[in-house]
N, C-alpha and C positions, 0 to 999 in steps of 0.2 A: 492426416491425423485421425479423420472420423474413424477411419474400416481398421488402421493400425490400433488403436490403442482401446482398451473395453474402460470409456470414461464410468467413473461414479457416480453420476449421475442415472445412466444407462445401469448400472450393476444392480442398484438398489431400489427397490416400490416406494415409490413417492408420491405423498397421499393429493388427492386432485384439489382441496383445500388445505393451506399449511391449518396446522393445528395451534389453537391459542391456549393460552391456560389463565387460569384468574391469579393476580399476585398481587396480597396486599401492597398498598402503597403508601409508602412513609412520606408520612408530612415534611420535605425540608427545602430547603431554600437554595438558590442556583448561586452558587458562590462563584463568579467571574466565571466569563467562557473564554475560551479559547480567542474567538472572534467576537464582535462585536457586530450587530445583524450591518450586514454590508458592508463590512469592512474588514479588510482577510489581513491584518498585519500579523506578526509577532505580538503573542499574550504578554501584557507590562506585568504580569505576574511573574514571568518568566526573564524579564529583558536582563538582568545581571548576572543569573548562573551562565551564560556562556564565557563566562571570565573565564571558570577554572575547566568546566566539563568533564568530571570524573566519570563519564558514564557508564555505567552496565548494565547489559541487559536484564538482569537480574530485578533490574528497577523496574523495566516494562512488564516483566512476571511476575513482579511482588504487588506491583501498584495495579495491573489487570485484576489477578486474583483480589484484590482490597474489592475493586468496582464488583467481581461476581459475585463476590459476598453481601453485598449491602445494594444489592439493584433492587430497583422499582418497577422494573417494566419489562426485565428480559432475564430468564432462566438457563441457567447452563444445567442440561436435562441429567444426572450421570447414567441415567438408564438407556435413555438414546445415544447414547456415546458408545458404551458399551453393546447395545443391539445394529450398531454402526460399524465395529470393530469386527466384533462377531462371522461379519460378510466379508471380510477382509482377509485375502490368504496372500494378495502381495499388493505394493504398490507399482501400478501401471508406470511406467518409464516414461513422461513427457519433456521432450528435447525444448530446451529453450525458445530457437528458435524456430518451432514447429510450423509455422506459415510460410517460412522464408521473408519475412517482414522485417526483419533488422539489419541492419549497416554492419558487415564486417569483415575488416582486412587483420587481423590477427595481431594489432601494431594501438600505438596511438592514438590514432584518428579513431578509431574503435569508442575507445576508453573517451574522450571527449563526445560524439554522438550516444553515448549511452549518460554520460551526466546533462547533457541539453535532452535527453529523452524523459528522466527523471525527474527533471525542474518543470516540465510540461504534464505530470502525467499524473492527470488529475482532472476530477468534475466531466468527464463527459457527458453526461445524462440530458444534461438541458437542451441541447440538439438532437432527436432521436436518429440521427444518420451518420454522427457522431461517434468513434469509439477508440481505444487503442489501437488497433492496427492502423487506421487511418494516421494517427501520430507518427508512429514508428514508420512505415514505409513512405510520409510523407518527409520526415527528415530523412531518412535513407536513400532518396531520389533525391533530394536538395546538396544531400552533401556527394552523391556521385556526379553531379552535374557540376558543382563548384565544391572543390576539397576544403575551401578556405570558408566554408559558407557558417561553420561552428568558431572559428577564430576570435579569440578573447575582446579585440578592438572591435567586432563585428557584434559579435552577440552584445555589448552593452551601448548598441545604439538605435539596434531596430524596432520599428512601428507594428503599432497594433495591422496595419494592410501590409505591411512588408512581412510579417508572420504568416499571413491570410497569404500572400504571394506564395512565401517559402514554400508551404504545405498544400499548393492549390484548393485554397479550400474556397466557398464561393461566398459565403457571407461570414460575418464577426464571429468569433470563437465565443464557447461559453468563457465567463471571466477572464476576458482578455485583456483589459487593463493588468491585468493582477501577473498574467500569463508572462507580459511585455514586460512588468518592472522584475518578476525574475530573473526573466533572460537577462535583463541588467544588472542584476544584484552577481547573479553568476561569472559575468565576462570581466564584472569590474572586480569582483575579488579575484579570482581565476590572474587577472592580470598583478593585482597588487600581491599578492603572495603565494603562486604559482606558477610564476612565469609564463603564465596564459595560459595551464596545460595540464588537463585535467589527469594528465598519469602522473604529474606532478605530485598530486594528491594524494594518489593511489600508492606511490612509491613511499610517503613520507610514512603512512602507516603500518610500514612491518611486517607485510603478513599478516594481520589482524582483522577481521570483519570489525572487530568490535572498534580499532582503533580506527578505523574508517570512517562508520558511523557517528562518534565521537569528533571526529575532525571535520565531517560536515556538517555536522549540527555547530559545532564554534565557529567554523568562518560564515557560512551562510542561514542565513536566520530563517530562513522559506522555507525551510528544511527541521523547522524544530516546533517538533509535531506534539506537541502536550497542553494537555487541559485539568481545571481545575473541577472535582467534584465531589460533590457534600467537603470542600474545605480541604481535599485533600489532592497533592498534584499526583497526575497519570499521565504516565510515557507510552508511547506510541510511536513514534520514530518511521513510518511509511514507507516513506520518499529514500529517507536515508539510508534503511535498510536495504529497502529495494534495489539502490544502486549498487551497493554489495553482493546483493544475489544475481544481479544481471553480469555482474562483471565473473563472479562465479560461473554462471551458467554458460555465458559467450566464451570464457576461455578454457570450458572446462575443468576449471580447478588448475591450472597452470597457469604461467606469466602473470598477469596481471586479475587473474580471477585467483593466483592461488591463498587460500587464509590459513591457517590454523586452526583457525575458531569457527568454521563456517558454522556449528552446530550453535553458534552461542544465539544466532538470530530467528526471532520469532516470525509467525505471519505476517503479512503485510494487510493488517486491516484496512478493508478498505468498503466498497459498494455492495461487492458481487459475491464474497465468501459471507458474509452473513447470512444473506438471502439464502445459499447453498447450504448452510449451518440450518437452518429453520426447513427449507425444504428434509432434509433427512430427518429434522426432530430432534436433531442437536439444541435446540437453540429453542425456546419459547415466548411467544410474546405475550402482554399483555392485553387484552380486549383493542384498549385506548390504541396502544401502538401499533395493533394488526387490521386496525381500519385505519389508521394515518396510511402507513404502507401501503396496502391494498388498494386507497381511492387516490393513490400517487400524490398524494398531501408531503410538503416540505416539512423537515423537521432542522429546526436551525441549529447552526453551531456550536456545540462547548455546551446544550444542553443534556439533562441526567439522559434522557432519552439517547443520545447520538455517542454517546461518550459510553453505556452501558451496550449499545449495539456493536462498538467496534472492540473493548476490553474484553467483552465477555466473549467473542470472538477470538480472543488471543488465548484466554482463558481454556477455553472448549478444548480445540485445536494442541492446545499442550497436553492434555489429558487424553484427547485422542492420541498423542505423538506419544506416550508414554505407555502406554494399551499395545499399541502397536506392535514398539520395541517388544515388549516383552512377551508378546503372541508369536511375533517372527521370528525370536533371540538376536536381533543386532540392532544399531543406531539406527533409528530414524530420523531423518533431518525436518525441523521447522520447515524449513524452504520447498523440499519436496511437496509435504503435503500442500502448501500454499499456492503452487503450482500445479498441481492435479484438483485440489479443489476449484480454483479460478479458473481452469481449463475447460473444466466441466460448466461452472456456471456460465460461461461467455457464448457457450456451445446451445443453450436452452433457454430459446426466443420467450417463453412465459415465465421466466424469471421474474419475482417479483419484489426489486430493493428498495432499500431507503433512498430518501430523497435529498440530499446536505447539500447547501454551496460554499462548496471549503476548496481550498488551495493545495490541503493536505493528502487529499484522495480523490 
């Protein structure tokens, strides 16, 4: 992937300090977070809308842009977007699975290793030798060695060191409590209203990205990524989406990746595209938050800080994707760019991101 692809990161002068800007900051109050320090459940803000789950992404684009509009500590530049764009005559083609790091036999077992990929894939930071591929090719070996090693019965029983076995890894995972009651929140719904089988899933929503998302955020609650701020709820969706885009990206937009809707899905906010957003200038910090950052200081969950890093990142990213289209004349997809930005970031060892211990990224 290095010599094949002219990453964005490589395309563009990227200043040897990111750039901070002063932004006034509004007095107001942290109205419920997501999480609760140390304790990664489902927000009780949120615990009864999975009854009906109307969802649209339209929500996560309406309630981002709310966050861009009223932030305290983090600016979506339109000037840097547009001096962004500017440099932009195509987007670089990055293949899914450009490492050779994922699980895939074209079938089922695919579509299961890719939802136990998704329920894990999150928080690495707190280990520095830790990262996604390490997940990804460590299930992808687990499950070629034993087919049956993702199996609904199976995944709602295993231990925090039987995870650590699965994945060879040598000592406890970051948030692996939290890691282990997934994988069982997973197997046991998976069994009780899926037949154990995660194309089960895939199958029931239609062809729909959106109906996808929608039906994992209702059955599994690990998966229902929103926080409340200044009083107002904000979607986000990560994990959810993600698994959408993976199943896209692995089957190429056929079988069990094909959607309708793939366009309807935004970025996947997450660590490493913020960071990538502020490197170019996309993205602005405040004083406060660009020394939190910088001296690798944690910033906790569900706070205006952590919740205006990942919105306004959703935020940006649409305004780039809509620049885009209209410099190139055709669709640009959310997904693409989230996968060329992330590619790029993963690739540039002095990346400098936030610090969150969430479940949700």
């Amino acid at each position: 992937m290095e010599n094949a692809i002219p990453l964005l990161l490589r395309q563009l002068p990227l200043p040897h300090a990111p750039t901070t800007i002063t932004i006034k900051t509004r007095e107001t109050s942290n109205q419920g977070s997501r999480e609760e320090p140390h304790q990664y459940q489902t927000s009780p803000h949120c615990a009864s809308s999975h009854l009906r789950f109307q969802l649209s992404m339209e929500d996560v684009r309406a309630t981002t842009a709310w966050v861009a509009t009223h932030s305290s500590h983090v600016l979506v530049d339109s000037a840097g977007i547009e001096k962004v764009v500017n440099t932009i005559d195509d987007i670089p083609k990055v293949d899914w699975d450009f490492e050779g790091i994922h699980y895939f036999d074209n079938g089922p077992l695919t579509v299961q290793y890719l939802f136990v990929l998704d329920a894990l894939n999150f928080c690495f930071w707190p280990d520095k030798d830790l990262n996604y591929d390490d997940l990804a090719s460590g299930l992808k070996a687990a499950l070629q060695n034993d087919k049956s090693a993702f199996d609904a019965d199976r995944l709602k029983k295993y231990t925090g060191p039987q995870l650590r076995e699965l994945l060879k890894w040598p000592r406890p995972l970051p948030l692996e409590d939290e890691r282990v009651r997934l994988l069982h929140e997973v197997g046991i719904e998976l069994e009780r209203s899926f037949d154990g089988k995660a194309c089960n899933l895939v199958d029931r929503c239609g062809k729909s990205a959106l109906n996808l998302v929608a039906l994992v955020a209702r059955h599994f609650p690990g998966f229902r990524d929103h926080s409340v701020y200044k009083g107002r709820q904000v979607f986000l969706y990560k994990r959810a989406q993600i698994f959408a885009a993976d199943l896209w990206g692995a089957f190429r937009g056929q079988g069990y990746g094909e959607f309708k809707d793939i366009s309807s899905l935004t970025i996947m906010a997450d660590y490493i595209v913020p960071a990538v957003l502020r490197q170019l200038g996309v993205l602005k910090y405040s004083p406060a938050l660009a020394s939190t950052i910088d001296s690798n200081g944690e910033i906790g969950p569900g706070t205006e800080e952590e919740v205006e890093l990942r919105a306004c990142s959703v935020h940006a990213v649409e305004k780039m994707r809509e620049l885009i289209s209209k410099k190139l004349g055709r669709q640009v997809l959310s997904v693409e760019l989230d996968l060329w930005l992330w590619a790029s970031g993963v690739q540039c060892a002095t990346l400098q991101h936030h610090r969150t211990l969430s479940i949700y990224y």
